[in-house]
C-alpha positions as CSV (number, residue, x, y, z in Angstrom):
1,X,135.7,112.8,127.2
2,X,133.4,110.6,129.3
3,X,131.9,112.6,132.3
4,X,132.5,111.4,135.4
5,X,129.2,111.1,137.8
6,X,129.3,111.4,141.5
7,X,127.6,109.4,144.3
8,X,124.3,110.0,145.6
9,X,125.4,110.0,148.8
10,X,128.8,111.6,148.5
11,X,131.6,113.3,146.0
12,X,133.1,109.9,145.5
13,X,132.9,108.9,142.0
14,X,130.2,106.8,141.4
15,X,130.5,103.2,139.3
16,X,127.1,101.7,140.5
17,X,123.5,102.6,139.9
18,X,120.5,101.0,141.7
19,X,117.3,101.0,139.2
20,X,115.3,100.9,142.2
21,X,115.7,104.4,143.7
22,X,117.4,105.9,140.7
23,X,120.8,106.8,142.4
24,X,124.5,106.6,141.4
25,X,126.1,104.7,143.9
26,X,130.4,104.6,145.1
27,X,131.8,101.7,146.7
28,X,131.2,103.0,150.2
29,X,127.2,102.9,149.5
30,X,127.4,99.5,148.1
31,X,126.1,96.8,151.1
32,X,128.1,93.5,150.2
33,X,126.6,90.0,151.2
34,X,127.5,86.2,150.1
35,X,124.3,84.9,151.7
36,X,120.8,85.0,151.2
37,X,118.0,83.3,153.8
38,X,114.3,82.5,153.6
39,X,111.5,83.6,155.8
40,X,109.1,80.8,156.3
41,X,106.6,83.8,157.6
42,X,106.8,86.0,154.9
43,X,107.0,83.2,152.2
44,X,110.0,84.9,150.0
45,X,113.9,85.7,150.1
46,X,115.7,88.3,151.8
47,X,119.2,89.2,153.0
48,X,119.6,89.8,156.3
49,X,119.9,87.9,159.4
50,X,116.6,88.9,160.5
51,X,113.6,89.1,158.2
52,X,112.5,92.8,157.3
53,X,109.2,92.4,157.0
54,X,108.2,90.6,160.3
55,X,111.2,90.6,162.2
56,X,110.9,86.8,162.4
57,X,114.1,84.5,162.0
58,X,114.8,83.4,158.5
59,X,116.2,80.1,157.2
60,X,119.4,80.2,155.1
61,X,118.5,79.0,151.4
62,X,122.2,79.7,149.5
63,X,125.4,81.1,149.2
64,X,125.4,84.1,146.1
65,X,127.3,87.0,146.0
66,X,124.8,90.0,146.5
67,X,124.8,94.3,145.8
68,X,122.2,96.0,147.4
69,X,121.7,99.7,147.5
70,X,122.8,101.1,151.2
71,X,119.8,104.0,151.0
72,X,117.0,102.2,150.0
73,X,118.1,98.1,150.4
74,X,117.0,97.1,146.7
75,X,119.0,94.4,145.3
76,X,118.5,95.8,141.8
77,X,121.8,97.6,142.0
78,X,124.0,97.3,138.6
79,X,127.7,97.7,137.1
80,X,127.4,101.8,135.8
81,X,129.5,101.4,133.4
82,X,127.9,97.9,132.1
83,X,124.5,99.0,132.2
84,X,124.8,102.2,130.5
85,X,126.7,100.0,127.6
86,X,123.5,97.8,127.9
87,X,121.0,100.7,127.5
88,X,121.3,101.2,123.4
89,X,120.8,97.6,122.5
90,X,117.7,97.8,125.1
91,X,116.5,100.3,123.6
92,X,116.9,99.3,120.6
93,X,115.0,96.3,121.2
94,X,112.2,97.7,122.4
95,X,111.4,99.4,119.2
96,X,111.9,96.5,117.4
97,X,109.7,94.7,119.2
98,X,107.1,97.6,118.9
99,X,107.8,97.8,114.8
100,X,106.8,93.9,115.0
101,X,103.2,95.0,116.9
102,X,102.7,97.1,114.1
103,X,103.5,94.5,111.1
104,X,100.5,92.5,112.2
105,X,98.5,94.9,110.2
106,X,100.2,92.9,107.2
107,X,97.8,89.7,107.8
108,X,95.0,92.0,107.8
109,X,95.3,93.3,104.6
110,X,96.5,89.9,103.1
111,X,93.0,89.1,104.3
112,X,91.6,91.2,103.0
113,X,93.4,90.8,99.5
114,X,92.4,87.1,99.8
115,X,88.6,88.0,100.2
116,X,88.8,90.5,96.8
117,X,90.2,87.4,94.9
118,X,87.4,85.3,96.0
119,X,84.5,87.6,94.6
120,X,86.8,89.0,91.4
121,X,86.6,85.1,90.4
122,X,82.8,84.6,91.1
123,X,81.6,88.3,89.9
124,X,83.7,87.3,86.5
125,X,80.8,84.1,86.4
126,X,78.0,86.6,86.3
127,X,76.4,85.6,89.6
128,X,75.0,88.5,91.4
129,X,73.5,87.6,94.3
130,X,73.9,90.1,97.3
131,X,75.0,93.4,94.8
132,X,75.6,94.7,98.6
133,X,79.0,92.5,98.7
134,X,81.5,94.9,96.6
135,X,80.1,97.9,98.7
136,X,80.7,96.5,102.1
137,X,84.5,95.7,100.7
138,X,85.1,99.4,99.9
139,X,84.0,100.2,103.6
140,X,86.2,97.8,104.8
141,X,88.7,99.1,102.7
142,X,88.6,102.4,103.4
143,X,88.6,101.1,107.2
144,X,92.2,99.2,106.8
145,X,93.3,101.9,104.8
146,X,92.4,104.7,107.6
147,X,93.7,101.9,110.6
148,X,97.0,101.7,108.5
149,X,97.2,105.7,107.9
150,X,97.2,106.2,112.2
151,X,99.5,102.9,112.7
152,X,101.9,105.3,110.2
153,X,101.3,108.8,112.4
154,X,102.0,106.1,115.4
155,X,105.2,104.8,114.3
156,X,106.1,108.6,113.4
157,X,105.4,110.4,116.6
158,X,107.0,107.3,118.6
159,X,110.5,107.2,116.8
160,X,110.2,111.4,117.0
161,X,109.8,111.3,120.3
162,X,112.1,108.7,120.8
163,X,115.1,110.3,118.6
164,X,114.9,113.9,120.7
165,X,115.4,112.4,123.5
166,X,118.3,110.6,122.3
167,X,119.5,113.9,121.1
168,X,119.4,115.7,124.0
169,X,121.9,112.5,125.7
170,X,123.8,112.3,122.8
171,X,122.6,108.9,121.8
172,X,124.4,107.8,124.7
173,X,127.8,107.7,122.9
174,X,129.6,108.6,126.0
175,X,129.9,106.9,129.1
176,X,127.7,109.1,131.4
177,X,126.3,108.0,134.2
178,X,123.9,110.9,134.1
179,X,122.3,110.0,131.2
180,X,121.5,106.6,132.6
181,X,118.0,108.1,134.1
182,X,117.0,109.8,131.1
183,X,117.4,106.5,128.6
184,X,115.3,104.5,131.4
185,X,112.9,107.2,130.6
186,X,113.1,106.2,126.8
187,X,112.2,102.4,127.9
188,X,109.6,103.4,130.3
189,X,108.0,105.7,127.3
190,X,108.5,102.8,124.9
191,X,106.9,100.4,127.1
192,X,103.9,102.6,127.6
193,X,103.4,103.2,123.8
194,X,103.5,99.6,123.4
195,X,100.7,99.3,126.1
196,X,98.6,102.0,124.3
197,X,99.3,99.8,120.8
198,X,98.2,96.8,122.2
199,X,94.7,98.3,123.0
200,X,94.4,99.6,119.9
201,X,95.1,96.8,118.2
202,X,93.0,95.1,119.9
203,X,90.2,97.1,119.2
204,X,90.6,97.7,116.0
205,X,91.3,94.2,115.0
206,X,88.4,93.2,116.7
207,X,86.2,95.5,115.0
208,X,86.9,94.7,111.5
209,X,87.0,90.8,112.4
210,X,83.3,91.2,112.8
211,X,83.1,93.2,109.4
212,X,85.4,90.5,108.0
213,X,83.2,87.7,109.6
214,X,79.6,89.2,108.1
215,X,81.2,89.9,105.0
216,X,82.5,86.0,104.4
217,X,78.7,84.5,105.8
218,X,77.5,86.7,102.5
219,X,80.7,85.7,100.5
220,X,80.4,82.4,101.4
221,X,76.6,82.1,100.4
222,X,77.7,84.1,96.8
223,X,80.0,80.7,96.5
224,X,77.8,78.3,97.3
225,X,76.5,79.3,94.4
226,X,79.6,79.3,92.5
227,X,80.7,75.7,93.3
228,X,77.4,74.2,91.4
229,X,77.5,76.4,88.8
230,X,79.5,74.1,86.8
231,X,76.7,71.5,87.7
232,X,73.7,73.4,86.1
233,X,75.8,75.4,83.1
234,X,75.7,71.2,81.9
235,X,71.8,71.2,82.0
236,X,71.2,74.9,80.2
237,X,70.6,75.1,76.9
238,X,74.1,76.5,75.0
239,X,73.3,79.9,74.2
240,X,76.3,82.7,73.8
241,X,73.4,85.5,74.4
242,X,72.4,83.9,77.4
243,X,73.9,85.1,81.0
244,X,73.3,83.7,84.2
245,X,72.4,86.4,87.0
246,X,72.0,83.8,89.7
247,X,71.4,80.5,91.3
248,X,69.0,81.1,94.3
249,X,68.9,76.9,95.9
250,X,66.0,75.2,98.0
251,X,63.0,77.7,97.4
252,X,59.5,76.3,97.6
253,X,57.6,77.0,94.4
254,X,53.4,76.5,93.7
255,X,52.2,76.0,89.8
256,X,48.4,77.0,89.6
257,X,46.9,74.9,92.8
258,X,49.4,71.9,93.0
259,X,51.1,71.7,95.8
260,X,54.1,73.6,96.5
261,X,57.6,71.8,95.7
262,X,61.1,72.4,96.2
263,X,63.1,73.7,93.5
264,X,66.4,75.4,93.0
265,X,66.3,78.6,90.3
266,X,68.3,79.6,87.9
267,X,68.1,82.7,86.7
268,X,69.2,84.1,83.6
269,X,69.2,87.1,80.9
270,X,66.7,85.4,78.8
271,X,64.7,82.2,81.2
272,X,63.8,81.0,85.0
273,X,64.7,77.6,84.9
274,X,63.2,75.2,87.7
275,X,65.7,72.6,88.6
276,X,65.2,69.3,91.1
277,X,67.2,67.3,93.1
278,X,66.6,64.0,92.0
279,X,68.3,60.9,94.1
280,X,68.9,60.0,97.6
281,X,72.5,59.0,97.8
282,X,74.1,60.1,94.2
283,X,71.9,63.5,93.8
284,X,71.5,64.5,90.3
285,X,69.9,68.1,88.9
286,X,67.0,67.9,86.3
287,X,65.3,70.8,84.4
288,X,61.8,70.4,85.1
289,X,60.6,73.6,83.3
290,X,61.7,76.2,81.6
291,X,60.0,80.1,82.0
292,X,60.8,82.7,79.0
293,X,60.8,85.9,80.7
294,X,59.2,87.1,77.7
295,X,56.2,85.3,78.7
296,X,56.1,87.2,81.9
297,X,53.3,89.3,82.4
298,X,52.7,90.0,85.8
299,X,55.0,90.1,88.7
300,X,53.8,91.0,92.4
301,X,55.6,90.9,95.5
302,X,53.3,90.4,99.0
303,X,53.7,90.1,102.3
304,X,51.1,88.7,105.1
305,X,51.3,87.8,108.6
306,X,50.5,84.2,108.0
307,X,52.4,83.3,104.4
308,X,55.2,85.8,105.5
309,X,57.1,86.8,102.1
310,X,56.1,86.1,98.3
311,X,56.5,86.9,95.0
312,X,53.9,85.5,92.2
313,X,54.3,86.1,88.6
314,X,52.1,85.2,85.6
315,X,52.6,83.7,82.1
316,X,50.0,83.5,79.9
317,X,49.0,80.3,80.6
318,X,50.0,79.6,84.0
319,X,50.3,81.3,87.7
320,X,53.1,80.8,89.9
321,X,53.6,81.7,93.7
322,X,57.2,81.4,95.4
323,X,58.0,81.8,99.2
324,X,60.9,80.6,101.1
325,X,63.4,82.5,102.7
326,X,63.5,86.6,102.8
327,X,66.1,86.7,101.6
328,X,65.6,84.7,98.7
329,X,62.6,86.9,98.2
330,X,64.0,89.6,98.5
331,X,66.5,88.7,96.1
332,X,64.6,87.5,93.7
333,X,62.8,90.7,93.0
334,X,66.2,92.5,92.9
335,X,67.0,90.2,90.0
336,X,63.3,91.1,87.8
337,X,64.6,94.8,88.3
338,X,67.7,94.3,87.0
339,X,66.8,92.8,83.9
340,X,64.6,95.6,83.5
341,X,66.6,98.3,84.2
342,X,70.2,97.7,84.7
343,X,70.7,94.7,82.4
344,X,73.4,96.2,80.6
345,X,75.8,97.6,83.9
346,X,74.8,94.4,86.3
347,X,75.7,91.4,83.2
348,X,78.7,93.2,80.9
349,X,80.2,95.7,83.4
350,X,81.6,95.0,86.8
351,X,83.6,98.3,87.5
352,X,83.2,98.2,90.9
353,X,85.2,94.4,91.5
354,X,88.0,95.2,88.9
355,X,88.7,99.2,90.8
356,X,88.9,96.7,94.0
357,X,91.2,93.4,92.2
358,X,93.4,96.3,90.9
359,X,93.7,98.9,93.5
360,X,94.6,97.2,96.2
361,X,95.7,98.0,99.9
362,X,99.4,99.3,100.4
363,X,101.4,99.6,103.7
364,X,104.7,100.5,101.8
365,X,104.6,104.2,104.2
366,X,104.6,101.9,106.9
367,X,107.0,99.2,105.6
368,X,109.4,102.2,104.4
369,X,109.3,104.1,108.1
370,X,109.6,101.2,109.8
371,X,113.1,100.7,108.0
372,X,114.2,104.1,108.0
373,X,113.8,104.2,111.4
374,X,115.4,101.3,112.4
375,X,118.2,102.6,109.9
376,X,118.6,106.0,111.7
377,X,118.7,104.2,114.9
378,X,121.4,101.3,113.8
379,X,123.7,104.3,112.6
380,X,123.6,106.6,115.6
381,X,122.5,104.8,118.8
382,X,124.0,101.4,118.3
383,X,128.0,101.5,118.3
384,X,129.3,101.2,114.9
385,X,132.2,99.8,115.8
386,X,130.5,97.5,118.2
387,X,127.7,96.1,115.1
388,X,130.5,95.9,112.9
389,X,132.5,93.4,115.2
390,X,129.2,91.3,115.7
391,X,128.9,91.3,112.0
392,X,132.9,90.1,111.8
393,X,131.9,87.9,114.2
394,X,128.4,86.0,113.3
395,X,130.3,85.2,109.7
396,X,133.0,83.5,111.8
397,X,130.6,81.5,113.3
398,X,128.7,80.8,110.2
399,X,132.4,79.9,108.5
400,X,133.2,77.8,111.6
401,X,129.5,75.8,111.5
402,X,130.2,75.3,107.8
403,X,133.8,73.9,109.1
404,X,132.2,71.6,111.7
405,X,129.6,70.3,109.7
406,X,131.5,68.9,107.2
407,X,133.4,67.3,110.0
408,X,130.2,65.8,110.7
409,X,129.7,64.1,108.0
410,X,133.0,63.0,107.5
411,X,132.4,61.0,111.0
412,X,129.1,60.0,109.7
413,X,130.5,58.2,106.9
414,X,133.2,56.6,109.3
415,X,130.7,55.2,111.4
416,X,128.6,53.8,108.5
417,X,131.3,52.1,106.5
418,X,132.4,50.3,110.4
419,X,128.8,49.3,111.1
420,X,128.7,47.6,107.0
421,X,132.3,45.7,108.4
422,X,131.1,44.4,111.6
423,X,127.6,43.1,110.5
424,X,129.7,41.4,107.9
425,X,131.8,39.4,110.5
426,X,135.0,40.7,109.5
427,X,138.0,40.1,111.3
428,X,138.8,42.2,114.3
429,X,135.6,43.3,115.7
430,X,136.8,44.3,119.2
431,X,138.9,47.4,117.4
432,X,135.9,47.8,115.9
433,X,133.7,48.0,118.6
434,X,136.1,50.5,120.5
435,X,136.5,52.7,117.2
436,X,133.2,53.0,117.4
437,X,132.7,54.4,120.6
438,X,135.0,57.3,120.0
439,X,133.6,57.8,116.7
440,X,130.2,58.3,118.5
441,X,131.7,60.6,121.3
442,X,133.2,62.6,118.8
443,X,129.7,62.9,116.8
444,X,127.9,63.9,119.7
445,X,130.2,66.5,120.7
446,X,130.4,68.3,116.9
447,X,126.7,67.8,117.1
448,X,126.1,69.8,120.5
449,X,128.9,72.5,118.9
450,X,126.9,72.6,116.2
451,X,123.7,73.3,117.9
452,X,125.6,75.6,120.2
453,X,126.9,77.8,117.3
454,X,123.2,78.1,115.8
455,X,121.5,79.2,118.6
456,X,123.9,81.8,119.2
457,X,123.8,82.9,115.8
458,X,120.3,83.2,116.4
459,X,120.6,85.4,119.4
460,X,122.6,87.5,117.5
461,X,120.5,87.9,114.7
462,X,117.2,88.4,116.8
463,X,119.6,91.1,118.6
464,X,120.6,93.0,115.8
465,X,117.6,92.7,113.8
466,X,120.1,91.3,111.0
């Protein structure tokens, strides 16, 4: 049986409740007005005759029925029995609209998914330059993957929180005004864990943007690289022994005592090939020399105050010094040690890529609670009887939009074939005219129906999450 509450103020039965001062108001504590005034002093609206605030004369603005709460003069005063009735869908709401903070994890890992394609398809082309790259995307991923495991406890300790309090009002099955101050309490707590989400997010979103944002300048670089590659594979000789390591672009290269000249290298299992840039408007690539690495026989790597960075190396016949940027450099000599050393894991193995292309990140926990949640709450705070009406009714309306729009159409075609007849001069154009006119009142009204039937529709679906 529904409980009956009492007033605040007396034993009278209570049918209002202000949201102000949080008490159950009768009739007799209700204060009644049909006017509300301005005060020009004070700059805002109030209800008396006299202006609270400064005791000034006020101005009257309108005529609107007004209840305002006789203890403490709020005008936030509302129908019990109406508001308690409101409280489940508002609730309701509110975690929906917090599930929806939490699904914008979703384009973070997409992101991320994105970036792991990106270096899957160049590491499959051999280039290698910045090894660092599938490293820094198992950090990250372990980051998103630790964000997503405390957006999951979050989401957990909110709807169990949530739920017991439900619980202890019965999810609010009953009309009770009692209860009315302890569901507030569920949209004040809501409203504060949406608060604390949205500075985690932000934090936490901002912190791996910057990962995200180093990670693509080095990415980025990696496909630079990638993009010419089917430039220089053209000017290589065909070998199926031969692997390319890298393409390091626009490094400044001595031979003996010449002067130093720009070249682009290309670096591979077997040669250094020295490309240039030949052209002004239509650049082309030309092999100017090729280096066997066989003939290699000295490599050093030095570093001055003056000349910065640079690594020479020796064939038999010739010396050459390289300098440029240090990270080119430094890159460079990373590359001579892995043909030396790792030749066979850094070429024909790329475990590291394919554990990231095939395992990637997974928010189903947090997809799955999300629903079940939402589930629990549909079946035992919301009133079946009151979703299932909505359903009945939102496919009326979709039946009844189907109806209307085909009506629509119909008049459409009316109105076409009419035009055709009157720009053909045919007999009896005034009827024509006038036929016309209803035919277009007609098809503006279905229209605004039509319009008016879909954005309700809307409301209810944004309502009841359907």
């Amino acid at each position: 049986m529904p409980a009956i509450a009492n007033c605040s103020f007396c034993s009278s039965p209570a049918q209002y409740y202000c949201k102000s001062c949080k008490r159950k108001l009768c009739t007799d504590h209700i204060i009644k007005s049909n006017t509300v005034y301005y005060c020009n002093n004070c700059d805002e609206e109030c209800h008396d005759p006299k202006c609270s605030k400064c005791e000034s004369e006020v101005d009257f603005a309108r005529h609107e029925p007004i209840l305002r709460c006789d203890w403490c003069k709020s005008i936030e005063v509302e129908d019990g029995l109406l508001y308690h009735q409101q409280l489940p869908q508002l609730i309701f709401s509110s975690v929906t609209t917090l599930n929806k903070k939490l699904s914008q994890v979703w384009d973070l890992t997409q992101q991320y998914l994105d970036l792991v394609k990106s270096v899957y398809e160049m590491r499959k082309a051999k280039i290698m330059l910045f090894g660092s790259i599938e490293d820094e995307i198992s950090l990250l991923r372990g980051k998103i993957s630790t964000f997503i495991d405390h957006l999951v406890k979050f989401e957990n300790e909110t709807f169990t929180m949530i739920d017991d309090k439900l619980k202890a009002i019965g999810y609010m099955r009953y009309s009770n005004l009692n209860n009315i101050e302890r569901a507030e309490e569920i949209l004040y707590l809501l409203e504060n864990r949406s608060n604390l989400l949205d500075g985690t997010l932000e934090n936490k979103f901002g912190d791996i943007e910057i990962d995200f944002k180093k990670l693509n300048q080095k990415v980025n670089f990696v496909d630079f690289q990638y993009q010419i590659l089917n430039k220089i594979h053209k000017l290589l000789p065909e070998d199926q022994d031969e692997e390319l390591i890298s393409i390091i672009p626009r490094i400044w290269l001595r031979k003996n005592r010449k002067l130093p000249k720009k070249f682009l290298l290309v670096l591979t299992t077997k040669n250094l090939y020295l490309l240039r840039e030949k052209g002004l408007l239509n650049v082309k690539l030309k092999n100017k020399e090729t280096i066997s690495l066989s003939y290699i026989v000295k490599k050093q790597y030095k570093h001055s105050l003056v000349t910065k960075k640079k690594f020479r190396f020796k064939t038999r016949l010739d010396s050459y010094s390289i300098f440029g940027r240090k990270e080119s450099i430094d890159q460079l000599q990373t590359y001579f040690k892995i043909i030396g050393d790792y030749i066979d894991y850094s070429i024909n193995k790329s475990s590291i890529i394919e554990d990231l292309k095939y395992y990637s990140l997974t928010i189903n926990e947090l997809k799955s609670n999300i629903q079940r949640n939402l589930n629990h709450l549909r079946a035992y705070l919301l009133n079946k009887k009151e979703l299932k009406r909505e359903l009945y009714w939102r496919e009326g309306q979709d039946a009844k939009f189907k109806k209307l729009f085909e009506q629509l159409l119909a008049v459409e075609r009316k109105i076409h074939r009419l035009t055709q007849s009157r720009n053909y001069n045919s007999p009896g154009t005034r009827g024509i005219d006038g036929l016309l006119r209803k035919l277009t009142r007609e098809h503006n009204r279905l229209k605004k129906e039509l319009e008016d039937i879909r954005r309700k529709s809307d409301e209810i679906d944004d309502t009841w999450d359907f």
